[in-house]
N, C-alpha and C positions, 0 to 999 in steps of 0.2 A: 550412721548408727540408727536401730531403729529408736524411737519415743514413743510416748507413753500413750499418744492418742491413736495408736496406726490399727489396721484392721487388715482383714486376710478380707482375699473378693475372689470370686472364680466368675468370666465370664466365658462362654462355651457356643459355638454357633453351627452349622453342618455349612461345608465348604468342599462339593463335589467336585471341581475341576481339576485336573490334573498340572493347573497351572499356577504353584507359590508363590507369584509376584505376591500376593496380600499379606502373606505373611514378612515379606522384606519390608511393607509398607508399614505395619506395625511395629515389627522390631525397630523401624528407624526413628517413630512416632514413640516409642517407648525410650527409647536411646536417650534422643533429646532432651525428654523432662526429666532423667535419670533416675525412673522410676523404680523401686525395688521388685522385682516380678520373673517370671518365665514364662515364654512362649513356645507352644508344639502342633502339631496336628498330628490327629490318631485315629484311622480308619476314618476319613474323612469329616473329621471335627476339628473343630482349632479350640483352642482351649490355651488361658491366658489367666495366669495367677499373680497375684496381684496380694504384698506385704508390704503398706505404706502408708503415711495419710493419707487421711481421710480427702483431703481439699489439696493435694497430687493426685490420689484417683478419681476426681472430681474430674480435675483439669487432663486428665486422660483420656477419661470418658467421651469426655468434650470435642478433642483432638481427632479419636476415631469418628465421631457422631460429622466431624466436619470432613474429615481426608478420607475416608473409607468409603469407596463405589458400590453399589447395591448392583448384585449380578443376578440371575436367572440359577446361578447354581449356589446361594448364599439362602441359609434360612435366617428364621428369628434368631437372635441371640437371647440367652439367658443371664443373667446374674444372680447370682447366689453367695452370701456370706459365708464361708468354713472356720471349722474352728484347726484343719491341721492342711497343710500342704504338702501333699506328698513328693516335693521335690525340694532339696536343698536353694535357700534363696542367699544372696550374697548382696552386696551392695550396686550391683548391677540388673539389667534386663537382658536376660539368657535368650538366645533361642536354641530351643533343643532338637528342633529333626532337622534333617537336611531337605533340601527346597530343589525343586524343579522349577528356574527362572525360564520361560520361553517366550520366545518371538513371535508373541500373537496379537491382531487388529483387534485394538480395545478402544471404544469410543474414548473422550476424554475426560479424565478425571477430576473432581470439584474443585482441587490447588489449582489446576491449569487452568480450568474454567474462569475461576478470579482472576488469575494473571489476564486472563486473554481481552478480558470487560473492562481493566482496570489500569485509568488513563495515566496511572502512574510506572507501572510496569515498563519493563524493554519489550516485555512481547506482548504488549497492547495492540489488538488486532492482527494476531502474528496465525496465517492463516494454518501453519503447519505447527502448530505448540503441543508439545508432547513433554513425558518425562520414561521415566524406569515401570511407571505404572499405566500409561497409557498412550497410544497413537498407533499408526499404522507401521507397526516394528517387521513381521513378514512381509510384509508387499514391497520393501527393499531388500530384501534376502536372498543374496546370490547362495551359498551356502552357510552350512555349521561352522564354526562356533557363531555365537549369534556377537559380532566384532565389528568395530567401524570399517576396517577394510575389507569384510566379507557381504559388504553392504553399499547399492548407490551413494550413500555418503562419503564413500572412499575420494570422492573426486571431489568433494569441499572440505576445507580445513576451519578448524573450527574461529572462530573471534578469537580477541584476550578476554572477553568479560566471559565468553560461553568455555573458556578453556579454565579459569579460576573456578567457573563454577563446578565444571567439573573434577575439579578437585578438593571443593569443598566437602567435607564427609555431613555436614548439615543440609548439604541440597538432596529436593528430590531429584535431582541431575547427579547427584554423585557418581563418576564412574558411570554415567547413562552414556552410549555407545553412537547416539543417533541427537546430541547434543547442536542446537540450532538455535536460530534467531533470526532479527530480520537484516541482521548484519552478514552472516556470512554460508546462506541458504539463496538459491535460485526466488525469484521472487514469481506471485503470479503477473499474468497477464489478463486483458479484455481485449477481445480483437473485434472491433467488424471487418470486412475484407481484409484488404493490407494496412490498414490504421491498427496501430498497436500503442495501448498506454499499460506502462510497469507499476507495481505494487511494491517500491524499493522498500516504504516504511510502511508506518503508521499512520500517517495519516493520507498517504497515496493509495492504500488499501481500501484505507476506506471510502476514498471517493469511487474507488475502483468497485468496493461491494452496493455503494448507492447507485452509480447508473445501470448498476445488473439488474438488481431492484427495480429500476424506470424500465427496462429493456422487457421484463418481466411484466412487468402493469401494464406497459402500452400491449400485452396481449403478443411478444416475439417467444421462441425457441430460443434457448441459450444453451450450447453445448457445455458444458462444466469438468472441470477437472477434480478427481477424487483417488483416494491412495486404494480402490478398489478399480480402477478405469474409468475411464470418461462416460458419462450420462449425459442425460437432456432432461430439459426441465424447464415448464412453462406454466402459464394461467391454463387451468380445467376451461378449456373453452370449446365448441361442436368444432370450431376450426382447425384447434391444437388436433385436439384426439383424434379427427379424420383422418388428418396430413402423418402424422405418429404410427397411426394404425396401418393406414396405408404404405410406409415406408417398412413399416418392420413386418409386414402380415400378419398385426397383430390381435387376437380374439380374447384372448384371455383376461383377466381382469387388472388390471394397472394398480399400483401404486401408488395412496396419497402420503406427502412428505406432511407432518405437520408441522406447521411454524407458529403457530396457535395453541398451545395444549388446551384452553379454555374452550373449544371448539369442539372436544370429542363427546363432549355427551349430547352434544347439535345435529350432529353426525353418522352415529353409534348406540349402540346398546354395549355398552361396556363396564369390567367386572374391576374391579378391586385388584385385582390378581394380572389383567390382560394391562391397564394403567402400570402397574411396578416393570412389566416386562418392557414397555415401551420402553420408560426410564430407564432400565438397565445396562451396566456399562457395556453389552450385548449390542445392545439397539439394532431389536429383531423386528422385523416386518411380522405383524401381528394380524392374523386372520380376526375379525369382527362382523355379527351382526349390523347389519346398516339401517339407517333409517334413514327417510325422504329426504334429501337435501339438495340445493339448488349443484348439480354437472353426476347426480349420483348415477343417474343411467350410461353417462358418456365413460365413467370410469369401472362401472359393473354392472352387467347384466342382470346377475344377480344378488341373491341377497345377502350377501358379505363382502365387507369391501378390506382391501389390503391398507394397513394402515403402518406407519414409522415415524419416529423423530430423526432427527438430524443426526449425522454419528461421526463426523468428525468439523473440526476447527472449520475451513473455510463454509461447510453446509451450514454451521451451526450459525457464524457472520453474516452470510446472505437471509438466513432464515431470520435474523433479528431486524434486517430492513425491512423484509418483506411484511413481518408483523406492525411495525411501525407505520408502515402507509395501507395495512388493512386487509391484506390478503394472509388469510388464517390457515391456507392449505396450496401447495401446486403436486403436479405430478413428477416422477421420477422413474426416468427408464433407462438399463445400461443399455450402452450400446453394443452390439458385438461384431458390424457391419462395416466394410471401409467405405461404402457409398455414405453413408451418415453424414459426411464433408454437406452434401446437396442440401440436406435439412432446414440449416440455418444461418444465416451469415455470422451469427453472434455467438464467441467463444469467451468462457474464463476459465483461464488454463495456465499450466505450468511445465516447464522442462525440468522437469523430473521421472524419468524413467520409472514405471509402475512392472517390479520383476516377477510378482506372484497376487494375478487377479484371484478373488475369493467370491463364492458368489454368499449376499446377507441370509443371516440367518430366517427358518418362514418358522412359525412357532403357532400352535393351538393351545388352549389351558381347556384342560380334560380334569371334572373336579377336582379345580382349584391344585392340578399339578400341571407342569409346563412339558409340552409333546412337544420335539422338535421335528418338523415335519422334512426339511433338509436345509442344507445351508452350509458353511463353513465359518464366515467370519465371526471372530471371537473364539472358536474353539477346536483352531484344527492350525499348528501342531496342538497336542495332546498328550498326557502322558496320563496313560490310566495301571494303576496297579491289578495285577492278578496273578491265577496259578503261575508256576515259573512253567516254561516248554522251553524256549532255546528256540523259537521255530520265529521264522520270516511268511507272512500271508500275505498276500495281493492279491486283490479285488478291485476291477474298473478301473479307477485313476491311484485309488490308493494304497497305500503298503504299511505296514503294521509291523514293527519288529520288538523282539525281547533283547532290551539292553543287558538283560543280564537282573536275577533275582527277581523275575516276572513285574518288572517292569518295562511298559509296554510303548513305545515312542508312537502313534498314528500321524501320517504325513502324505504328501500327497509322492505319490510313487518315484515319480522321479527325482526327487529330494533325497529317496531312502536309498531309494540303488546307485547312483550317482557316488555317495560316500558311504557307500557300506560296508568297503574293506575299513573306513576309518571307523566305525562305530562297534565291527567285530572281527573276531577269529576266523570263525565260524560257526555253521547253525545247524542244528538239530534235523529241522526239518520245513522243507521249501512249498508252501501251500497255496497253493491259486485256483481262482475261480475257473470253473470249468477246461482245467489244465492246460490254460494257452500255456504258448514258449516266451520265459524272460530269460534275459540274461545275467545271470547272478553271480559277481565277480567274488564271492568267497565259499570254500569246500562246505559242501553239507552230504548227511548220511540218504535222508527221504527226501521225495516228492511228492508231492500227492495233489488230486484233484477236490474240489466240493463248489457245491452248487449254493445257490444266492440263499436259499431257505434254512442250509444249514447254517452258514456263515452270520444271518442273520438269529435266528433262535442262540446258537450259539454266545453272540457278541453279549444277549442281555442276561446270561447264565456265568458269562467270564466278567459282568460289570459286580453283580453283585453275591461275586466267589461262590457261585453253585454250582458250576462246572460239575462236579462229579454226585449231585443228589438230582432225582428223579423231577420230571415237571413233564407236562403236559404244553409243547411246543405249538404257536398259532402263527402262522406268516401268511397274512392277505395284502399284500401292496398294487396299489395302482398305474406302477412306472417297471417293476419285474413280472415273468410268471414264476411257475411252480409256487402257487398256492395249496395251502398244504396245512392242515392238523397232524402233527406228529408227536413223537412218546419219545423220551430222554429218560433211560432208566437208572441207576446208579453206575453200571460198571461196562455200559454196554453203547454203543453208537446211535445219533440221532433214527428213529424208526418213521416214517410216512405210514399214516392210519388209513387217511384222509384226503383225496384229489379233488379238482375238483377237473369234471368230465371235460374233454381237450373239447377245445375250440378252435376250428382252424384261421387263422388271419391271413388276408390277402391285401396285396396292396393298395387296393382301394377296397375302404372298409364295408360299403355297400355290396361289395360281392362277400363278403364274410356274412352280414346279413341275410343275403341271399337265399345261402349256404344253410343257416341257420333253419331258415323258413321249410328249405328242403327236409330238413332232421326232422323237425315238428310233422309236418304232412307225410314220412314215411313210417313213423314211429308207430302209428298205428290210426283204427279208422275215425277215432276220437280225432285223433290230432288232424288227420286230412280232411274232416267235416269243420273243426275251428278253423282250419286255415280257408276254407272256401267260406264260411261266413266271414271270415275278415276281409277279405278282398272284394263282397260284396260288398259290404257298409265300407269301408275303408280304402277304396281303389285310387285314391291318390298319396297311400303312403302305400301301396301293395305294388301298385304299377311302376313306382320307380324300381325295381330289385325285381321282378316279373321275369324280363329278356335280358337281365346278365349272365353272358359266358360266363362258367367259372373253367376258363381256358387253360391256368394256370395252376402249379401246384402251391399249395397255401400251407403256413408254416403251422405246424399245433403247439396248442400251448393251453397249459393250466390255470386260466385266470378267469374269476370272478369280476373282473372289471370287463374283459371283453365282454362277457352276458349282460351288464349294468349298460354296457354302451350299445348293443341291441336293443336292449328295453328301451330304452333311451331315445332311440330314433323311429323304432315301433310305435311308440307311445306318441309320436309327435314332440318330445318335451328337450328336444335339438332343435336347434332353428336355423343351423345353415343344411344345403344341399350336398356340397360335397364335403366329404367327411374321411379323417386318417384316423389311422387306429388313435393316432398321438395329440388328437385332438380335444379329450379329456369331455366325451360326452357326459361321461359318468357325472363330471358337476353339474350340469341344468338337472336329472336325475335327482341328484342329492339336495341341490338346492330347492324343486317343489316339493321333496320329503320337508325339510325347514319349515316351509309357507304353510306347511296342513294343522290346524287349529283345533284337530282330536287329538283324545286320550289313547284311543286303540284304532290298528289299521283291519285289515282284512286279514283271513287266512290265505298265505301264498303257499304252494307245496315245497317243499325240500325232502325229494326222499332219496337215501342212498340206494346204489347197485352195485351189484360184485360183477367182477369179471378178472378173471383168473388169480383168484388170492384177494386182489385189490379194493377197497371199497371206494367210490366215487359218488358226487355229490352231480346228480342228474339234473342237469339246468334246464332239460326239456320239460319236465314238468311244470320247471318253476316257471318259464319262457308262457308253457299252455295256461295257466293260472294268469300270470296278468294281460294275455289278449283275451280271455273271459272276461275280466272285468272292465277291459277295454271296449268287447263287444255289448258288455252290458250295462255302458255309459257310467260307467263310475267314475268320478272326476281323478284328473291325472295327479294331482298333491296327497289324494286318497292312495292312490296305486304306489306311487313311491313311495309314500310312510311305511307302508305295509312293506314295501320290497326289502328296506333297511332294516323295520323291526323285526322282519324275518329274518333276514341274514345275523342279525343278533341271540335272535332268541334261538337259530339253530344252531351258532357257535357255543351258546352259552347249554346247550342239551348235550352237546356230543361231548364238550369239553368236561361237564361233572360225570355223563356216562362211562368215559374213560379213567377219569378220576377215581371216583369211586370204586371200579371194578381192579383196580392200579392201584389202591392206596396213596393217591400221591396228592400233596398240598401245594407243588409250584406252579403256576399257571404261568407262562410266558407270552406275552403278547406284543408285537413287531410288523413291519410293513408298512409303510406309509395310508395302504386301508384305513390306520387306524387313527388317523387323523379328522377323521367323520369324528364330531364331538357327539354329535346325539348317541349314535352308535359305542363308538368306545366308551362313552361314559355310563349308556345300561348294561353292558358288561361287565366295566370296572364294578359300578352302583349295586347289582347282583351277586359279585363272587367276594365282596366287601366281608369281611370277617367270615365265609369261609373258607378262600383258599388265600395264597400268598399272589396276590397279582404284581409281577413285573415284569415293567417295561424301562426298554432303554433311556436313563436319565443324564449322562454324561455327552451322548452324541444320536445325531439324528437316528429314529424308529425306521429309516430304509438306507440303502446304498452304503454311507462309509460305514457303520456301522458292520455289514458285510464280512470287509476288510477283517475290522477285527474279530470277531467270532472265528472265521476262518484260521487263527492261530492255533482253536483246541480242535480241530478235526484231528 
């Protein structure tokens, strides 16, 4: 019954996932204290009303402030007092919409976290502890429904304490499908050669996570078990990283684990915003500025270093020795290689079959909003609302379908097709990227082809229901081509403004170089007098590309990254010799743009050409503009600031020219391009109150993303 001191509360938060586990977590966190209230989410809001005492919604308050996970897709919450609630209240805690519970790798949650610390617990050190709201629930997922027998657990039965519990309607294990312990779960192991010691309990565990720890210090490799695949992981040492890099071919820049949080601003130049995403029940690999720290050369080149926390139970256990005997950071690589055996004699590992590897999330904060650059775990399955079609899209790996009243399942392909006669009828219309052949076991009426550019402009126009209003379409990525400025009008199909001038690729990218060099010196007599003063002053970067055959036919392609990765090796600002397209010159490039310590760069050229209807963005000029200032000693951090702020300020010229002359307020911007923080952020910083800037927020700005866009073609 209500009394005489109760009060009305509305507390309200933005909750972009497609994924309602939070909300069962509330509704059960409301349950419990039998609080007078309702819960909903509407147009990705959760919203939670609240008719009780005052000191219940105290002790409510409290409950979420302790059990509730801070995600990447959760904003501030508000609270606010009302004086009327628009929904009848009863002596109960209502939830009113229906929920999409899905089977997705969620680090683990703050109830679990205490159980896991806490030496009174059964799962005190319990390296796999998970519930309803957290743990690695896909990576055992043979198929749908998401069921203990459609799951590697199928093959353990549960304890009597883990089978009470799950039928306790108080636990957060209630009816939890993947219910475990260290009673009746495969245990890990530590192996050197054929010595094996088992993790039966608690306190075998733990001696099991101390000598990894030693194995760790004394400076060895330790292969590791994780519910994403087995890694390695060791002290940042010249020895590790040689041996690691040499094993994997690897150039790029590594991964540090943190086990330290106290350590990141020793480390890093880090924001307010890139700290909450570490923490995130996400636990994304977070791109940061670096600063000098003792192994930072051995783990980056450059000047940003890849940075994570721990993200599930056994990482999080080893990561707590590891801090305790003083090592505040190690590395972490998966592995994808069966030679990897050779590495290291030292394994901690489990028999448990890993059915669905995810690769972690990589994320940039572009002001102060979170880019997901690619990645899977934590948000892929997915269920994102939009237009209804009826249509099935596949792109790459993955496949996108409408369950029905444009709700949209995103899954990795072979998941989708596999049970697709169980999820429909059939479909409207069967959409794939550049119209390879699938085979799709239920009747549909269309087929149709689309390309990476549309699928992608598309997906961030279907995230946030503007599918059928006008916007001004941007896709620059550095892993597809067909880059492209394109026009999306109300009633009419994506339109290409904007190319950018093919570039041919050949298998070894020095002869694409070559190639390039030939374009500049026939283009005209300007260009063949800069190319012989280059090869004067510069005959040890002219003379490697001089006498290549281009023997072979080379593939074209519309990307701005190939020209980034010419400047790139032109400039000197690559440091290895032999060079693949896929070798991501573009970041030494990007990274001495970082390094340059001015306000404004040089004039670089961008000017457009037509050729038959088409407008194209002629890279030759831009190409003859920075050997200019190459030849005219202008330092390489100068030339790259400039190449970037050009490529911005001519995106952000074409993009209001069209605008303007269009009428149109949506700006859409996509690619993984757009992961350059400097770059995307003077663009966002620019068109800030006056156009609408969106970018994709629910799933990566390249690749899966694709996928779903490709549903509205």
């Amino acid at each position: 019954m209500k009394t005489i001191n109760s009060i009305k509360i509305k507390i309200e938060f933005e909750h972009i996932s497609g994924n309602d586990n939070i909300l069962s977590l509330i509704h059960q966190i409301g349950n419990s204290l039998k609080i007078r209230g309702v819960l909903l989410k509407e147009n990705d809001r959760i919203k939670i009303y609240l008719d009780d005492e005052l000191s219940k919604i105290e002790n409510f308050s409290e409950k979420l402030g302790q059990n509730l996970p801070f995600s990447i897709f959760m904003g501030t919450a508000q609270t606010t007092a009302v004086e009327n609630i628009p929904f009848e209240i009863d002596d109960t805690f209502k939830l009113l919409s229906d929920i999409n519970q899905l089977p997705q790798n969620l680090s683990i949650c703050p109830n679990c976290m205490r159980e896991l610390f806490d030496v009174e617990n059964r799962r005190f050190f319990y390296p796999f502890i998970s519930c309803n709201y957290c743990g690695s629930h896909y990576s055992y997922l043979y198929e749908y429904p998401f069921q203990r027998e459609k799951t590697v657990f199928k093959f353990f039965q549960p304890c009597e304490s883990c089978n009470e519990e799950f039928h306790n309607p108080t636990s957060f294990r209630h009816k939890y499908e993947l219910i475990s312990c260290h009673s009746c779960l495969t245990p890990i192991y530590l192996r050197k050669g054929e010595n094996e010691r088992y993790g039966f309990d608690s306190e075998k565990t733990i001696g099991a996570m101390n000598t990894s720890a030693g194995i760790i210090q004394k400076g060895e490799l330790l292969r590791v078990y994780t519910s994403q695949g087995e890694k390695i992981i060791g002290k940042v040492s010249e020895g590790n990283i040689n041996k690691l890099r040499e094993f994997f071919s690897l150039r790029e820049p590594l991964t540090l684990l943190i086990t330290n949080p106290k350590i990141l601003n020793e480390i890093a130049y880090i924001s307010d915003a890139e700290i909450k995403a570490l923490a995130s029940q996400e636990k994304p690999v977070v791109l940061v500025q670096s600063k000098n720290f003792e192994g930072k050369d051995l783990i980056s080149n450059l000047n940003f270093i890849k940075v994570k926390f721990p993200d599930e139970p056994l990482l999080i256990l080893l990561a707590d020795r590891l801090k305790e005997i003083g090592i505040d950071y190690i590395f972490i690589q998966d592995i994808k290689e069966d030679y990897h055996k050779e590495i290291t004699d030292f394994e901690l590992n489990a028999d448990l079959p890993v059915i669905n590897k995810q690769e972690d999330l990589e994320l940039v904060v572009v002001q102060g909003k979170y880019l997901i650059k690619k990645g899977e775990k934590g948000i892929f399955p997915n269920i994102i609302k939009s237009k209804k079609t009826g249509n099935l899209s596949i792109a790459n790996d993955y496949a996108v379908l409408d369950l029905g009243e444009g709700e949209y399942l995103i899954d990795k392909k072979e998941k989708i097709l596999f049970q697709l006669p169980q999820f429909v009828d059939k479909i409207e219309s069967v959409n794939i990227l550049n119209g390879e052949f699938e085979d799709i076991k239920v009747p549909y009426k269309n087929k149709k082809s689309f390309t990476n550019y549309e699928g992608a402009i598309l997906s961030v126009l279907g995230e946030y229901n503007k599918i059928e209003e006008p916007s001004v379409g941007i896709y620059f990525s550095y892993t597809e081509n067909n880059d492209v400025i394109a026009l999306k009008s109300s009633l009419k199909p994506l339109k290409p403004l904007i190319w950018i001038k093919p570039v041919k690729l050949f298998n070894d990218f020095n002869k694409t170089v070559k190639w390039a060099l030939d374009q500049i010196g026939n283009s005209s007599e300007e260009g063949e007098r800069l190319l012989n003063n280059f090869k004067a002053k510069f005959p040890e970067i002219y003379d490697r590309f001089q006498d290549l055959p281009l023997d072979e036919e080379g593939k074209s392609v519309s990307s701005i990254t190939a020209v980034l990765n010419i400047a790139s090796i032109l400039l000197g600002s690559y440091p290895y010799d032999k060079v693949s397209y896929f070798e991501e010159h573009y970041l030494y490039l990007q990274d001495e743009s970082l390094d340059f310590v001015g306000n404004q760069g040089l004039m670089i050229d961008f000017f457009l050409e037509e050729e038959n209807g088409i407008f194209y963005l002629n890279w030759i000029k831009m190409l003859q503009s920075i050997l200019a200032y190459k030849l005219a000693d202008v330092e390489n951090k100068m030339i790259a600031f400039s190449i970037f702020e050009g490529i911005g300020d001519w995106i952000i010229k074409e993009t209001e020219r069209i605008s303007q002359k269009m009428k149109i307020k949506n700006v859409t911007l996509c690619g993984d391009f757009f992961s350059n923080q400097v770059l995307s952020g003077r663009i966002v910083k620019h068109f800030s109150g006056k156009y609408n800037i969106l970018l994709n927020r629910k799933m990566p700005i390249d690749k899966q993303n694709i996928a779903f866009g490709g549903i509205f073609v």
